[in-house]
N, C-alpha and C positions, 0 to 999 in steps of 0.2 A: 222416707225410710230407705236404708241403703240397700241395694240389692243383695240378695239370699238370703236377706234379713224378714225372718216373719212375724209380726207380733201375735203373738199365743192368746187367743179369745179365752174369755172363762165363762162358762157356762152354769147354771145354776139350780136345785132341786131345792124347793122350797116348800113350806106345808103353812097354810093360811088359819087361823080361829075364825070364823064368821060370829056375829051375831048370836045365831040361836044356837053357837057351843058344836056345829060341826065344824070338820074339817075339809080343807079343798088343796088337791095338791098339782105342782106343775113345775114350769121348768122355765128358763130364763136366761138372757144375758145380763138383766139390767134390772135387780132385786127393786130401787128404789121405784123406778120407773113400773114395772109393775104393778107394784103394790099401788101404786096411787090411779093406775088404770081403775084397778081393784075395786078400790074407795071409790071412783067418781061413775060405777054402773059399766066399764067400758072393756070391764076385764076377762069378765066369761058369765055366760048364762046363768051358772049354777049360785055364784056369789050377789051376783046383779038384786036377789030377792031376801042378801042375807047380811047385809052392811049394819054396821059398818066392820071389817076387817083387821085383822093384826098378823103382824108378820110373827112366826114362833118357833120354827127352826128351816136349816137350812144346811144345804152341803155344798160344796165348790167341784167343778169337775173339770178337765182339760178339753173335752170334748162334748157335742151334743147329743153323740152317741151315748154315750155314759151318763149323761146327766138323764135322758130319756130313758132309759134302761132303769135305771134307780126312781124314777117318777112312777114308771109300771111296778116296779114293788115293793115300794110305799102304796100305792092304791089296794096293792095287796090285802094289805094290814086290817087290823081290826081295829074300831074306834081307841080301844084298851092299848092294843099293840103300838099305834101313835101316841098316845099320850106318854107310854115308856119311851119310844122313842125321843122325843121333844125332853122328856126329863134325864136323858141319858144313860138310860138304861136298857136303851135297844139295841 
């Protein structure tokens, strides 16, 4: 890379379906690589007993400030209020 040249990371908020029809939410740079953490038990606790997993919405952020910020409130939400969300009506 040429100097004062910085390449722009993209960060990412994403909302998972498990198995038994909840949802898991969280943040990322690397949406595919996640999600296959996800799949394979390696990806967090709560998903680990709820596989197998689907990717179902997601947001782009320029920072991991912002991408965390919006992960807290999406956790917010209510099971109903996610599901608006993900249909696009949040």
């Amino acid at each position: 890379m040429a100097a004062g040249t910085k390449k722009s990371k993209k960060y990412y908020t994403y909302i998972i379906k498990c198995a038994d029809e909840t949802f898991y939410t969280g943040y990322t740079t690397d949406l595919e690589r996640r999600l296959a953490e996800h799949n394979s038990g390696l990806g967090s606790r709560y998903t680990r007993g709820r596989l197998p997993v689907s990717l179902v919405y997601y947001e782009e952020h320029n920072s991991r400030s912002a991408a965390m910020k919006r992960e807290y409130s999406i956790k917010q939400l209510t099971h109903k209020e996610k599901e608006e969300l993900i249909r696009g009506q949040g």
